[in-house]
ZAMARSE-859920 format. One record per residue: residue number from 1; chain; z negated, y, x of N, C-alpha, C, O in turn. Coordinates in nm, 3 decimals. Example, Ala and Ser with C-alpha at 12.3 -4.5 7.8 and 13.67 -1.06 7.14 Angstrom:
2
{1 'A' {-0.780 -0.569 1.319} {-0.780 -0.450 1.230} {-0.780 -0.330 1.320} {-0.846 -0.332 1.424}}
{2 'A' {-0.708 -0.225 1.285} {-0.714 -0.106 1.367} {-0.787 0.003 1.290} {-0.804 0.114 1.341}}
! end
This chain:
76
{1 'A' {-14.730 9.004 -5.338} {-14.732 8.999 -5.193} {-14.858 9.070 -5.143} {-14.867 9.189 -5.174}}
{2 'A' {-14.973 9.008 -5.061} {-15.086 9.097 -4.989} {-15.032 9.141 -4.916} {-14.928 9.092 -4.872}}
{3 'A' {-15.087 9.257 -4.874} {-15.106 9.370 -4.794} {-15.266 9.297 -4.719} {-15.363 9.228 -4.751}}
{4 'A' {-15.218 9.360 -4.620} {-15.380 9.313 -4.506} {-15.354 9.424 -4.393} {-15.251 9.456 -4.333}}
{5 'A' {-15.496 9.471 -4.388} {-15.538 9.506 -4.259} {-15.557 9.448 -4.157} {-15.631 9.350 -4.166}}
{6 'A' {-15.510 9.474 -4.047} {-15.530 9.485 -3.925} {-15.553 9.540 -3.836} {-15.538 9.661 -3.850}}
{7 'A' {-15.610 9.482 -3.666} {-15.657 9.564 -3.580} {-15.598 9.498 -3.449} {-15.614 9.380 -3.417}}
{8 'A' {-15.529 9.593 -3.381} {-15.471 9.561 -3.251} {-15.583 9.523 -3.145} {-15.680 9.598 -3.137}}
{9 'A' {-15.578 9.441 -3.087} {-15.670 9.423 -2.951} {-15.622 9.455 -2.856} {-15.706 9.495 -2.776}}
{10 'A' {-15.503 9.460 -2.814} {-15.437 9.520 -2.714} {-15.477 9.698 -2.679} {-15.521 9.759 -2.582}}
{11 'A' {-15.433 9.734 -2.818} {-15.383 9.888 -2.816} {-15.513 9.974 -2.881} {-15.536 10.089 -2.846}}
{12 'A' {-15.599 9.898 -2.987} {-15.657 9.951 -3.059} {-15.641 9.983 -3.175} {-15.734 10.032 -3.239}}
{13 'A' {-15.534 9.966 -3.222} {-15.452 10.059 -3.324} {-15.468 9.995 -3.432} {-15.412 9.885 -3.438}}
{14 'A' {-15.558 10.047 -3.564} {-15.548 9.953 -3.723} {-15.407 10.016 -3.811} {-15.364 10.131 -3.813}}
{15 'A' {-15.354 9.886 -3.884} {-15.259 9.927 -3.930} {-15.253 9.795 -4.068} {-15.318 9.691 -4.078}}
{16 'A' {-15.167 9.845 -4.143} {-15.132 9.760 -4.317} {-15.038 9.666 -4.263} {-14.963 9.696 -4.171}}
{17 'A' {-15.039 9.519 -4.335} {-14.884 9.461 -4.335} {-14.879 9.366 -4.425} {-14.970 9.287 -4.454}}
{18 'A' {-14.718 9.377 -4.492} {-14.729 9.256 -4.589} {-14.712 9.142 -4.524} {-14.654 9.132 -4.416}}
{19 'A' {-14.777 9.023 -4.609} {-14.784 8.911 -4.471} {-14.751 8.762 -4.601} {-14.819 8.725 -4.696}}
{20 'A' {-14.621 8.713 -4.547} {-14.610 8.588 -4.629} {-14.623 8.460 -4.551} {-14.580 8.428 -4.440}}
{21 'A' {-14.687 8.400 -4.634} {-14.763 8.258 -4.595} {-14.854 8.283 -4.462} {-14.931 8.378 -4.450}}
{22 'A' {-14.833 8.184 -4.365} {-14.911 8.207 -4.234} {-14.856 8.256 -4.117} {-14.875 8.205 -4.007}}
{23 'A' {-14.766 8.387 -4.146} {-14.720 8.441 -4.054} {-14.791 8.567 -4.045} {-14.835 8.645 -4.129}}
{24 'A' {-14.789 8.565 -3.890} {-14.873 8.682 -3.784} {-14.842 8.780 -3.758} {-14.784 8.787 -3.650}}
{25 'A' {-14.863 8.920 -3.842} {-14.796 9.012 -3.765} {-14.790 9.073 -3.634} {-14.872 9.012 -3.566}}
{26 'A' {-14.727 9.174 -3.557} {-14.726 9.225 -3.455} {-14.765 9.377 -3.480} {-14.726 9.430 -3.584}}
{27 'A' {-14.838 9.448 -3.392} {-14.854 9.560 -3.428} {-14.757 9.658 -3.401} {-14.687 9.659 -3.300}}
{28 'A' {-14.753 9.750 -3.501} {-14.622 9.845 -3.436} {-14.664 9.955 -3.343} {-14.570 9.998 -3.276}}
{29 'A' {-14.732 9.989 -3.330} {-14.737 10.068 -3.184} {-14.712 10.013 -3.077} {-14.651 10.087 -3.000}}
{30 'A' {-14.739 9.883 -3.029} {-14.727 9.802 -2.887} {-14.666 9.727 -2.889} {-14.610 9.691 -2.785}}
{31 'A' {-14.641 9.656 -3.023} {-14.561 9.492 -3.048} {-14.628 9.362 -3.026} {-14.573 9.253 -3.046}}
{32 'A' {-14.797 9.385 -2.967} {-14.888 9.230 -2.987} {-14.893 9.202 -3.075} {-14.890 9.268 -3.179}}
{33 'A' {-14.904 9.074 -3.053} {-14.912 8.990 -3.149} {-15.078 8.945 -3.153} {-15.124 8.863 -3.233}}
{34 'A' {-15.155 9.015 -3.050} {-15.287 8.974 -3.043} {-15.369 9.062 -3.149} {-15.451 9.144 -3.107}}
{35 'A' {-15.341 9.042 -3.318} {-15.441 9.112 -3.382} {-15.509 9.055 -3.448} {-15.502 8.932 -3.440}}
{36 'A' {-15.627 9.126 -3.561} {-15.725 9.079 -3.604} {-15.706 9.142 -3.718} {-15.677 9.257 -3.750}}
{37 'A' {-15.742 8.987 -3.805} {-15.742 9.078 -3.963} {-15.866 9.097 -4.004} {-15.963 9.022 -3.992}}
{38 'A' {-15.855 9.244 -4.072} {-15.994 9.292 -4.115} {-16.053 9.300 -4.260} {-15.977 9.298 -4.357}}
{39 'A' {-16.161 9.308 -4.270} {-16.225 9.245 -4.369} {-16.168 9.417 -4.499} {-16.213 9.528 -4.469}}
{40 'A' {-16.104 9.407 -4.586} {-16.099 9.556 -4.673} {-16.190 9.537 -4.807} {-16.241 9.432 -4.846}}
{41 'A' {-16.195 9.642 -4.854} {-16.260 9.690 -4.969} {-16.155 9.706 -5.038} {-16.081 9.802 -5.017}}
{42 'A' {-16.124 9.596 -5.154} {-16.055 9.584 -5.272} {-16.094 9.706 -5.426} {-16.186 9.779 -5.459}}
{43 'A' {-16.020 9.683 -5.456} {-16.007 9.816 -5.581} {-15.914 9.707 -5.719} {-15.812 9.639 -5.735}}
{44 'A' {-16.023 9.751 -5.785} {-15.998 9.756 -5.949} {-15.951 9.808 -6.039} {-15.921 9.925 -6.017}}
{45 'A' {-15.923 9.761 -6.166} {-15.965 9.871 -6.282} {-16.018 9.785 -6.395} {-16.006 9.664 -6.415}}
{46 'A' {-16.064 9.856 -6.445} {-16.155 9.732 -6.603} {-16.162 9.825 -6.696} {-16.156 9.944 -6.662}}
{47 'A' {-16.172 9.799 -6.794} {-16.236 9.883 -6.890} {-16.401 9.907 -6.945} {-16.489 9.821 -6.951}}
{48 'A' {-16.410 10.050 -6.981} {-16.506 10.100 -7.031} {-16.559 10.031 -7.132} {-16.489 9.937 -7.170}}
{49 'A' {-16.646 10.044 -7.180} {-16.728 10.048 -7.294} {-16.635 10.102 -7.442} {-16.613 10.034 -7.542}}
{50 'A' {-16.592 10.250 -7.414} {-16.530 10.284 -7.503} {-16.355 10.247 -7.488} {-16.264 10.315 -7.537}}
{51 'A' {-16.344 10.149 -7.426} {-16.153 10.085 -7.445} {-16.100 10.194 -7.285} {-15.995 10.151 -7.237}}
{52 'A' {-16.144 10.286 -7.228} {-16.110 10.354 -7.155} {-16.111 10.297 -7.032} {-16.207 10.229 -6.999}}
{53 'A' {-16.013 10.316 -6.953} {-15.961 10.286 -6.820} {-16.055 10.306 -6.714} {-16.054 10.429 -6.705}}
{54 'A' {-16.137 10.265 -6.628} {-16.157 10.330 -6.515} {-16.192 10.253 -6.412} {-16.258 10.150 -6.410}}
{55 'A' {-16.135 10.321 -6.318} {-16.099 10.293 -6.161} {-16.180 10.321 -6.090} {-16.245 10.426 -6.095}}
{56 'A' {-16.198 10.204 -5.983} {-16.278 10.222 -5.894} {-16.264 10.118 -5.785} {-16.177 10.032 -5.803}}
{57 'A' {-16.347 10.114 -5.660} {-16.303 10.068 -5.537} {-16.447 10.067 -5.482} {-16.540 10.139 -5.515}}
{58 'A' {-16.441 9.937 -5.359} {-16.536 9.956 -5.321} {-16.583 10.051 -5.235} {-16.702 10.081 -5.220}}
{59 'A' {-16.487 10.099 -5.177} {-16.507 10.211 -5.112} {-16.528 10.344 -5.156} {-16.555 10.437 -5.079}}
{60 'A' {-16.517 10.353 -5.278} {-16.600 10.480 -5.350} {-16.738 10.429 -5.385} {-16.787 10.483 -5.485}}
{61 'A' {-16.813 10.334 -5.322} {-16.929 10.379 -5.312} {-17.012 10.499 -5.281} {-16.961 10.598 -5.229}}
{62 'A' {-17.143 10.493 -5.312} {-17.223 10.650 -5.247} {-17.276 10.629 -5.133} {-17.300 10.728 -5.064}}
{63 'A' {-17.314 10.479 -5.076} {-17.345 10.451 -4.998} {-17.259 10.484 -4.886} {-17.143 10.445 -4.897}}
{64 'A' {-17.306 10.580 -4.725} {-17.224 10.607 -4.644} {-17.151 10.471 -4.570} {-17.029 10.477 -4.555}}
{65 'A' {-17.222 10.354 -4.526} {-17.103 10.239 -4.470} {-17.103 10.090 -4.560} {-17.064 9.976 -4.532}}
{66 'A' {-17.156 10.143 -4.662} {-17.180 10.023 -4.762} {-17.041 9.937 -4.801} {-17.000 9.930 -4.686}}
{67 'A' {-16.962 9.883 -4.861} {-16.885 9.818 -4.861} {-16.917 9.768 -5.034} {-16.818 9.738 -5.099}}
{68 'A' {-17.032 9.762 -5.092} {-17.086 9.713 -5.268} {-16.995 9.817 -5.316} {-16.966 9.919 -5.253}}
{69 'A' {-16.947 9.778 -5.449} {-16.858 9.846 -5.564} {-16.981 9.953 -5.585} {-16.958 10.071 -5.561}}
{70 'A' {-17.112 9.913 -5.630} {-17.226 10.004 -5.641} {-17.319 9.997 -5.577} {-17.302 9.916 -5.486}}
{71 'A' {-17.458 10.064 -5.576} {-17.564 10.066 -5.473} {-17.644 9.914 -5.575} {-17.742 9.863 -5.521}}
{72 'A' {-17.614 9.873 -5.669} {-17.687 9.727 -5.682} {-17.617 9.612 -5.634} {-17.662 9.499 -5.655}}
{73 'A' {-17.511 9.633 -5.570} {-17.427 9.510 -5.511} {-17.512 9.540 -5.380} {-17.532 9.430 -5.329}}
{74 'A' {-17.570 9.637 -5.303} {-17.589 9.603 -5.192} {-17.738 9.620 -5.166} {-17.788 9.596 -5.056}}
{75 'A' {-17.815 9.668 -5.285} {-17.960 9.622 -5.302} {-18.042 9.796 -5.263} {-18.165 9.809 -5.256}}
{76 'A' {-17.940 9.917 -5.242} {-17.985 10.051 -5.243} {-18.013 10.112 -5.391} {-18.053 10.228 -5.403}}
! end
């Protein structure tokens, strides 16, 4: 089941929701139905080199509003 972000236009308010098929959520602070889904930074895990686990996200970039897994996805 995705999980998606959203953003109220009404209220302002970003919030998570699980969302099946093409149904719209409402936001829970106000109850519109006028929201916007937002673009997120997905997270991984793969393995190392040496068989070892590691985790990461795009949002642990070093880059301050970058959105690249690393600074060569976004050309820093």
């Amino acid at each position: 089941m995705p999980i998606y972000e959203y953003h109220c236009d009404k209220c302002n308010h970003d919030f998570e929701s699980i969302v099946f098929g093409k149904e719209k959520p409402s936001c829970p602070a106000c109850s519109s139905k006028k929201v916007s889904k937002l673009i997120s930074a997905c997270g991984f895990m793969s393995k190392g080199t040496g068989g070892e686990t590691v985790k990461t996200s795009a949002s642990s970039s070093s880059c301050g509003g970058c959105t690249a897994s690393s600074c060569a996805g976004c050309g820093h």
